[in-house]
N, C-alpha and C positions, 0 to 999 in steps of 0.2 A: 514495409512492416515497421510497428512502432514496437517498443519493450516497455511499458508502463510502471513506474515503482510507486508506489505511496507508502509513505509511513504515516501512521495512524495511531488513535487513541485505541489500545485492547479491547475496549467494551464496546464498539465500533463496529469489530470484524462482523459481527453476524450481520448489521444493516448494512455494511457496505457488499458481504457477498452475496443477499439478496438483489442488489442493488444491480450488482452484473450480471447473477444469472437472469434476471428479466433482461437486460439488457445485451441477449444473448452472448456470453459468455460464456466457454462450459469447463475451461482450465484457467488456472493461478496458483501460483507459490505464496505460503505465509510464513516468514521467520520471527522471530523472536528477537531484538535488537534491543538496545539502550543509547540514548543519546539525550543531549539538548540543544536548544536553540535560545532563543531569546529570553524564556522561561529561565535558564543560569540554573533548573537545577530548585528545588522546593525543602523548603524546610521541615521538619517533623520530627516529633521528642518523644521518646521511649524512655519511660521510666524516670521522670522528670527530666532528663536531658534533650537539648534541644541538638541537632545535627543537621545538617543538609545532604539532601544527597542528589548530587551531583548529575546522576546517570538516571533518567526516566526509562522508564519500561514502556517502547511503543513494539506497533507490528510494521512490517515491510510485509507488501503482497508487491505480487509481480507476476503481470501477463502480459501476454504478446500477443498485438490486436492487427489486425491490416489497417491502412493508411484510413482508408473509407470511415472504419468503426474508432478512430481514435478521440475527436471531438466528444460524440454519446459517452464513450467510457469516462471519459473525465471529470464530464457533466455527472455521470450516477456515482460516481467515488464521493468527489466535492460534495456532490448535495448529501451524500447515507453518512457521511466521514464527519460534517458539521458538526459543532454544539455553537461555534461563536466564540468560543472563549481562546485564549491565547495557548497553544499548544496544542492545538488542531491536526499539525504536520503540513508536510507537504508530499504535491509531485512533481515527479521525475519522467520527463520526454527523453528516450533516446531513439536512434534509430538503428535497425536492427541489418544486415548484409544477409544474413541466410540462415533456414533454420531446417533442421533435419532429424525427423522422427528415427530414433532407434530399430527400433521393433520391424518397422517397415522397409524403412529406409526411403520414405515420402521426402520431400524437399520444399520448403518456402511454402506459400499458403498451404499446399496439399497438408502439411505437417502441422497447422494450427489446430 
């Protein structure tokens, strides 16, 4: 099992979770982050002052795919996540040892 993170542009989330529900997917986490990268952060001026700020407002979604379905999903992130322009995001491949539904108490795929 793979744990997939992306962070993304906000106005993104709806094509990218269309993206996976076709792409059967039928669970993910989305949080609310701030960061930068290459971007250092954009400038913008309130009230004639000019300021940077620093910290971008992206999303981090996060699910958990079997080995199989990992390629496809990254494929539908990347292409619904696009515009092309610098500050796009990235993802994040890790690998997952075990997963275990609460409720049930299912283990590893049974628990996806």
């Amino acid at each position: 099992m793979k744990k997939i993170e992306a962070i993304i542009r906000p106005f993104k989330l709806e094509d990218v979770k269309v993206a996976l529900v076709n792409a059967g997917i039928v669970g993910m986490t989305v949080s609310e982050v701030r960061g930068f990268g290459r971007q250092k952060g954009q400038v913008e001026r309130y009230r004639g002052s000019e300021f940077t700020v620093e910290f971008l407002q992206k999303l981090k979604i996060e699910v958990v795919v079997a080995d199989e379905s990992e390629e496809m999903v990254l494929k539908a992130i990347s292409e619904a996540a696009k515009t092309g322009e610098i500050g796009d995001g990235k993802i994040f491949v890790t690998p997952v040892n075990s997963v275990l539904r609460i409720r049930t108490g299912e283990i590893d795929q049974a628990a996806l």
